[in-house]
C-alpha positions in Angstrom: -64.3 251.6 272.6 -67.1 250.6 275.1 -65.2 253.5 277.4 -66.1 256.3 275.5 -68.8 258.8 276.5 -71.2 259.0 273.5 -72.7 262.9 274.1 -76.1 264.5 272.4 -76.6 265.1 268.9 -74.3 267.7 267.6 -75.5 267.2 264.2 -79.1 266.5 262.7 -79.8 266.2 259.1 -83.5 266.1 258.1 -84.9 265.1 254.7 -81.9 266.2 252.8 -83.0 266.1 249.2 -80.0 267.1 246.3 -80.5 267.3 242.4 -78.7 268.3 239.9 -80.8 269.3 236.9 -82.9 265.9 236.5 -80.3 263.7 238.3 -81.4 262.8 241.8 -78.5 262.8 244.1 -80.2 262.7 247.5 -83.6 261.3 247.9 -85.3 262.0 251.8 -81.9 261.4 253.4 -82.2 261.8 257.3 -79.6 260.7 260.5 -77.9 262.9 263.4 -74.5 262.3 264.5 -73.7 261.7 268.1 -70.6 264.2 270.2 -67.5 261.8 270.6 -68.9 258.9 268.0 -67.5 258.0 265.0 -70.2 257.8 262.3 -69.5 256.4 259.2 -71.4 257.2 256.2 -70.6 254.1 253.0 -72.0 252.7 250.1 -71.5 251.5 246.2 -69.8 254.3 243.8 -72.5 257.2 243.3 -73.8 256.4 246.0 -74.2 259.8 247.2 -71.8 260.1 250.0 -69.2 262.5 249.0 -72.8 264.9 247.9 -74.1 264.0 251.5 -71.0 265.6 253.1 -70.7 268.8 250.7 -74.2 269.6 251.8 -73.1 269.5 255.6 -70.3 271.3 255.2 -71.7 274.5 252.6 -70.4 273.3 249.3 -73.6 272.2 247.9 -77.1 273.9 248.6 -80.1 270.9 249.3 -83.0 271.4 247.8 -85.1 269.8 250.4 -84.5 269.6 254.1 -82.2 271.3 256.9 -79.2 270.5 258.3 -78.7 271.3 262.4 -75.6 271.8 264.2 -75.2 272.2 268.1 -79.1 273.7 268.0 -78.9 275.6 265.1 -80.8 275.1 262.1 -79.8 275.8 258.9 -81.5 275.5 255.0 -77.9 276.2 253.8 -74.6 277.1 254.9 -71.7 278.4 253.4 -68.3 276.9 253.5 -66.5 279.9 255.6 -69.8 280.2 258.0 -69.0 276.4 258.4 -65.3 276.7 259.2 -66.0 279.1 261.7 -68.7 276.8 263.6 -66.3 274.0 264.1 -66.8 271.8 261.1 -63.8 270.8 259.5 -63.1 268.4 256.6 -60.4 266.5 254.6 -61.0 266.0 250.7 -60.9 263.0 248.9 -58.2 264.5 246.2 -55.8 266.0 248.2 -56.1 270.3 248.4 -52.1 270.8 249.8 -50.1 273.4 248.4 -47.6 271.2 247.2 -44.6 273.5 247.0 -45.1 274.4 250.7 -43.9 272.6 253.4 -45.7 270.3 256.0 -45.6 272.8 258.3 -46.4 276.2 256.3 -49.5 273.5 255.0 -50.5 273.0 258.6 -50.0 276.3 259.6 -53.0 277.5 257.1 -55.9 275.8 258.8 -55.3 278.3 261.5 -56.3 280.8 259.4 -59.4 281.2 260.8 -58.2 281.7 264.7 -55.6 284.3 263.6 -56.8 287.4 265.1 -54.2 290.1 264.0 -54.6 291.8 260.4 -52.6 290.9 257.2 -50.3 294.1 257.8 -48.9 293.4 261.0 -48.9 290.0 260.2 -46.4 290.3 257.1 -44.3 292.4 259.7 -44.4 290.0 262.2 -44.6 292.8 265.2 -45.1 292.7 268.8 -48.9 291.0 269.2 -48.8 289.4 265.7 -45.4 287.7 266.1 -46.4 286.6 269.9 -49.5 284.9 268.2 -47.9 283.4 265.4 -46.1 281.8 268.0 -48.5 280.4 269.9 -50.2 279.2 266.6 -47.3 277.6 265.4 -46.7 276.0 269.1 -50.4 274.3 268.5 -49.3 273.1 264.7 -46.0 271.4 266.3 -48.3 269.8 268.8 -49.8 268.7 265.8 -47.1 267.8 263.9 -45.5 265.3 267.1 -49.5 264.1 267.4 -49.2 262.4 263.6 -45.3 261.8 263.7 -44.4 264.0 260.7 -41.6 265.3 262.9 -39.0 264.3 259.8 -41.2 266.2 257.6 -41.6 269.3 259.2 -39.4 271.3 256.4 -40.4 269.3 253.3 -42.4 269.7 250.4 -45.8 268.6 251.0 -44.9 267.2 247.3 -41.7 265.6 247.9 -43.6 263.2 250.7 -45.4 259.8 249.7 -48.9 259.7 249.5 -50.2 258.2 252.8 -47.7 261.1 254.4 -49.7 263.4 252.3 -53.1 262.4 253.8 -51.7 262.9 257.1 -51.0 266.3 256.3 -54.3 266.9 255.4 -55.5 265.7 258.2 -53.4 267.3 260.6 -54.0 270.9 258.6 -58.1 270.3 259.4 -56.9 269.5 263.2 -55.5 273.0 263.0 -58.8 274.5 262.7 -59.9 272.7 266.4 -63.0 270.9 264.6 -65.6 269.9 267.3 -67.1 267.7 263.9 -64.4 266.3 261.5 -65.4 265.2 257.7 -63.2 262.5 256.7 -63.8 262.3 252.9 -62.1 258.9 251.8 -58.9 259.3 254.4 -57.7 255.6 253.2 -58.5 255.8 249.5 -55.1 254.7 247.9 -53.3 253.4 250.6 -51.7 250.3 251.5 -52.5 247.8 254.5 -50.1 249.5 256.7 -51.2 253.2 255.4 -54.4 252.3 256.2 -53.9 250.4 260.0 -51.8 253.8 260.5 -54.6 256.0 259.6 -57.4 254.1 261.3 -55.2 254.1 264.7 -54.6 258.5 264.1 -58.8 258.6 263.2 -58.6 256.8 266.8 -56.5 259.1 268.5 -58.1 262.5 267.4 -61.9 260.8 268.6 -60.3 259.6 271.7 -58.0 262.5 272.0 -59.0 265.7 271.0 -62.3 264.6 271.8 -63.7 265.6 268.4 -66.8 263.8 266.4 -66.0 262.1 263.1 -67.8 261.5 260.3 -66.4 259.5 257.9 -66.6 258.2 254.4 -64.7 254.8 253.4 -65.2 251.7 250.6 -62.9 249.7 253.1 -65.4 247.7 255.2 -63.1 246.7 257.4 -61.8 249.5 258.2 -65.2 251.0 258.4 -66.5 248.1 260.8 -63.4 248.7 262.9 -63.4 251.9 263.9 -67.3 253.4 263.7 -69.7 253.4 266.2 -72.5 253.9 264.1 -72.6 253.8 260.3 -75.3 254.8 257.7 -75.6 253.4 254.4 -76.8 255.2 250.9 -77.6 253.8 247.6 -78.1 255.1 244.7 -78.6 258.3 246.8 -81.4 256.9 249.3 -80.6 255.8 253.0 -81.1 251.8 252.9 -79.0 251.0 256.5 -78.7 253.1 260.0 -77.3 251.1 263.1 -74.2 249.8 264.8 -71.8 248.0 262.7 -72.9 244.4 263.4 -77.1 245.5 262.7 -75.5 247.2 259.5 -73.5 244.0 258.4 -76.3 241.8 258.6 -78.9 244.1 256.7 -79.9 241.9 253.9 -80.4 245.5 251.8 -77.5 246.3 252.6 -75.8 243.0 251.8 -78.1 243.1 248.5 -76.6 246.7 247.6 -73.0 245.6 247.9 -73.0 241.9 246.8 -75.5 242.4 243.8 -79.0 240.2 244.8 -77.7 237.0 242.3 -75.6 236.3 245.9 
């Protein structure tokens, strides 16, 4: 991983502070995200994380702080404003349309680079069947990318879970993310699921080029594959570094073991 060219800050997040009625969420949370890293963002249940990346992505509204991406500054976003900047994201329960194929699934995160309207789509005519077909050349490329090739047809519901995760992956892919949110990608899974998933987390950084940030209790997994992880408890920032100045933060070692270790 020492290979890889670490860019600028794409994203800054500044004094993010979330409530919900009298419940602290977010307390004061700051930290920017490098182009090309992998930043991972862990800590104990409730720690805030999940809350931390539906602020960046428009789901929540901060009260406190801004959030900047590639220059621009924002108080709040929406989720569709977001999509269209380059932010993409994968949930932590699964958002598939079960009765629709891998494919058709895939095929919806390039909603929002589909130029022709709904009419000429349905009738698949002349410019709009020429760029259905490019679109659906980009989800196969996809498709061969995660090695779902035997799936292509299937029920997104028919396939195990860790398929399932895949497919959620590869359908934010489909939306050409510059800044992926990976909420939880290895929750559930087995060893294998997981060493697979870590490996396609790999590829798309290395590969597409595109900046992670990432969510996930496994530490190993997390110390792996990050270049730089944060840490949040009880929904204040208590670590920031590499992994290494991270795993020997005594807060941070305090925060997961309990302080009676």
């Amino acid at each position: 991983m020492a290979t890889k060219q670490i860019g600028d800050v794409i994203l800054d997040v500044k004094n993010i502070s979330l409530s919900f009625g009298g419940v602290k969420a977010l307390t004061d949370i700051s930290f920017d995200v490098r182009e090309h890293e992998v930043r991972a963002i862990i800590g104990p249940n409730g720690a805030g994380k999940s809350s931390m990346l539906n602020c960046v992505n428009g789901v929540y509204r901060p009260q406190q702080g801004a959030i900047t991406f590639k220059g621009q500054t924002f108080t709040h976003m929406d989720s569709h404003q977001v999509a269209s900047m380059g932010i993409g994201r994968t949930f932590q329960n699964l958002a598939l349309f079960k009765g629709m194929s891998v494919i058709d699934n895939i095929m919806t995160g390039r909603n929002l680079r589909i130029k022709s309207n709904l009419f000429l789509q349905a009738l698949r005519v002349g410019p709009a069947q020429r760029e259905e077909e490019k679109h659906r050349e980009f989800v196969e490329h996809i498709i061969d990318f995660l090695e779902i090739q035997a799936y292509r047809k299937t029920p997104v519901g028919q396939l195990p879970y860790g398929l399932q995760k895949r497919v959620d992956l590869g359908r934010a892919l489909a939306m050409e993310p510059q800044l992926l949110l990976l909420d939880e990608p290895m929750a559930g899974m087995n060893v294998e699921e997981k060493q697979d998933m870590s490996r396609f987390v790999l590829d798309v950084n290395e590969e597409f080029g595109t900046t992670i940030v990432l969510i996930e209790h496994d530490m190993g997994v997390v110390m792996d594959i990050s270049d730089r992880v944060v840490v949040l408890d009880y929904g204040k920032k208590i670590g920031d570094g590499t992994p290494d100045e991270v795993r020997n933060n005594e807060e941070v070692i305090s925060a997961y073991l309990g302080t009676g270790h």
